[in-house]
N, C-alpha and C positions, 0 to 999 in steps of 0.2 A: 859812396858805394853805388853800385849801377843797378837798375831796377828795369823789371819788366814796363815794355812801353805797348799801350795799347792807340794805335791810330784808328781812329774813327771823327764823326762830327762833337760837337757840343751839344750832344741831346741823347736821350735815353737808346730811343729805335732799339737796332738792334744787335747794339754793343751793350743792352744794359742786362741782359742775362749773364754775358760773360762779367764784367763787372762784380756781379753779385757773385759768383762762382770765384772768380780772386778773391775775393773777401770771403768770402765761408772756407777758402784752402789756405788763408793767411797768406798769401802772396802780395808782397807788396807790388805797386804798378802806378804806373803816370798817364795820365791821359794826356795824348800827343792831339789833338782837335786840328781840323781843317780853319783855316780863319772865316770863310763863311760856308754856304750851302746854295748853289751848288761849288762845289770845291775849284779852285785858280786850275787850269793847265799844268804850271808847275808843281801842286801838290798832286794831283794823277800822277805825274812823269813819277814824281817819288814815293810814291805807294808801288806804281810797277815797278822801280828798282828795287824795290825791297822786299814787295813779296811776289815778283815775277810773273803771277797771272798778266793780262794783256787785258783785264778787265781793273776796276779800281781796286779791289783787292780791302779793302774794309767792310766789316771792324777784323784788322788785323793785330794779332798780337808777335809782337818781339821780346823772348827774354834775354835775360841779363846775358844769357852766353853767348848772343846773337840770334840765337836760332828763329824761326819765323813760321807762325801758323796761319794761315787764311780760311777764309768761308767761316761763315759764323758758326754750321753745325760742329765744324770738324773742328775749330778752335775750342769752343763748348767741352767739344769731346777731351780733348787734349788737356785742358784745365782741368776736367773731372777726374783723368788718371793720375796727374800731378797732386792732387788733394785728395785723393779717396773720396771721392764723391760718385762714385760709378758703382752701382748695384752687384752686390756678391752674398752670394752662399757659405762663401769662405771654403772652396772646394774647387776645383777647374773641372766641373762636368757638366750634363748636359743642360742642369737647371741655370745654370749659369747663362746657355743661350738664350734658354727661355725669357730671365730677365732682362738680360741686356734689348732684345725681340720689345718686349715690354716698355723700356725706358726710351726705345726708336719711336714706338706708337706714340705712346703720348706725348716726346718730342715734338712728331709731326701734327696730334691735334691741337700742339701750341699753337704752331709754324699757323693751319690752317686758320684758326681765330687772328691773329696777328693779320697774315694778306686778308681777310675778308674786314677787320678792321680802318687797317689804310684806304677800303675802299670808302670810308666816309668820314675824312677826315675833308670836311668844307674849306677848309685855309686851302686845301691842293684840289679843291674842284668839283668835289661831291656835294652832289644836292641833298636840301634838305629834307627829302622824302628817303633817299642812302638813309643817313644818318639817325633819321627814326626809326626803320628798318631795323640798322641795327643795334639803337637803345632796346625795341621791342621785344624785335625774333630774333637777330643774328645773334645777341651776345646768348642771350637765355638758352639758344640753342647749343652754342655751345660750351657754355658753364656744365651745362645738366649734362654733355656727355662726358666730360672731367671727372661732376659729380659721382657720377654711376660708377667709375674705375677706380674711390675709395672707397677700399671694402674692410673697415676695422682694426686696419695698421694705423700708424703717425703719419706713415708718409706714402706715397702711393706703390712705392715699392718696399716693403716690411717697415719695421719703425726705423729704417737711419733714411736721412736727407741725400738724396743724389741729384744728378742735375736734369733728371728729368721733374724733380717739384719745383729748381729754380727755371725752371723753363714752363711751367704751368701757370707759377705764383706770376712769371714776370707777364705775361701775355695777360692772364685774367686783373692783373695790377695797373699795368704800364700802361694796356688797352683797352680797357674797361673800366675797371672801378672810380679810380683816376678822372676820366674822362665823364660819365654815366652820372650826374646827381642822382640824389637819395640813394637806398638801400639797395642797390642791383644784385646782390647776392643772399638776399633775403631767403630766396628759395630752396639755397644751397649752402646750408651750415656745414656741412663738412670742408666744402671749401677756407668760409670764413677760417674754421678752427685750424685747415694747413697754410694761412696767410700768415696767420698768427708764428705759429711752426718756426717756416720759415724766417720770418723775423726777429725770432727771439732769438736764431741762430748767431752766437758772440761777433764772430767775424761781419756776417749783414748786418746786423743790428749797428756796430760799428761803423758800416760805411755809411749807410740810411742816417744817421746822424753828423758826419763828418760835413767839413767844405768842400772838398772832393765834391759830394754829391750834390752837396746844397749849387755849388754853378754849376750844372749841366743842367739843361731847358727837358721838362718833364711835357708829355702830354695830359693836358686839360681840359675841362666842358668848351672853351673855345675852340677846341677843332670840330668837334660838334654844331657850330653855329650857334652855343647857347652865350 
């Protein structure tokens, strides 16, 4: 039977929120990995034939019928309508935009944690005065604004999981905690408790255990220089 193929590298980056977003929609999917990093000439050429931008066009998803989504947000998005993971009222009115307004923001405060992360990953160049930086102030700074935007629901948008928490969990996870020795979230239990959340979701929970996940190259205290 033919299954969604998701082309991206062999490492989390920023194919591992859609990842988790297949697995909490129960979509089954293959990861199609580049053989190294930076990818051959001839995997470019076949990334633009398939998903047509004139850029490399990963983390690209293909499903089973063919069809083909690029850009990481808008693929995001696209899985989250395909599983019901997209924020609703269960109404089509105006609160509706509100949240959806809502699930873009904190989308973007992932996105913003994520590029200011890669700025101190040492294996790619940043020094180690970066990368205390952002063990210190950068990540604290922006955990606490995460922080502040759960206000006594489960998840940050009421109590159902959408994919602006797997876009919170994976940034504050994948690029932080992961990476950051000791208790970096110390400060921020609400957080802790939407990691958890998250987690315990059947489908995540599922792939965070599987081989699937177990070979794909996670970020560590060594990109940190530690």
């Amino acid at each position: 039977m033919s299954i969604a193929k998701l082309y991206y590298y062999k490492a989390t980056g920023r194919a591992h929120a859609i990842r988790l977003a297949l697995a909490a929609a129960d979509i089954e999917f293959e990861d199609v990995c580049a053989a190294s990093f930076p990818p051959t000439s001839e995997e470019v050429q076949l990334w633009r034939t398939i998903g047509g931008n004139t850029t490399t066009n990963v983390p690209m998803l293909q499903m089973s019928d063919g069809k083909v989504y690029t850009q990481s947000g808008a693929v995001l998005r696209a899985v989250g309508r395909m599983g019901n993971l997209m924020p609703s009222n269960g109404k089509e009115t105006q609160d509706d935009d509100d949240l959806y307004y809502l699930m873009d923001k904190l989308m973007a405060d992932a996105e913003d944690l994520r590029v200011a992360a890669y700025k101190s990953f040492v294996n790619w160049g940043a020094t180690k005065e970066c990368a205390d930086e952002f063990i210190n102030d950068v990540f604290p700074k922006h955990a606490g604004n995460m922080d502040r935007q759960l206000k006594g629901t489960d998840f940050f948008i009421g109590n159902k999981m959408t994919i602006a928490d797997i876009c919170v969990y994976d940034a504050l996870v994948n690029f932080g905690t992961n990476r950051i020795p000791g208790d970096s979230l110390k400060d921020f239990p609400k957080l802790k408790e939407l990691i958890k959340r998250v987690e315990s979701n059947p489908g995540i929970k599922a792939y965070l255990s599987s081989e699937q996940y177990a070979g794909i190259y996670k970020f560590d205290k060594s990109t940190l220089g530690l």
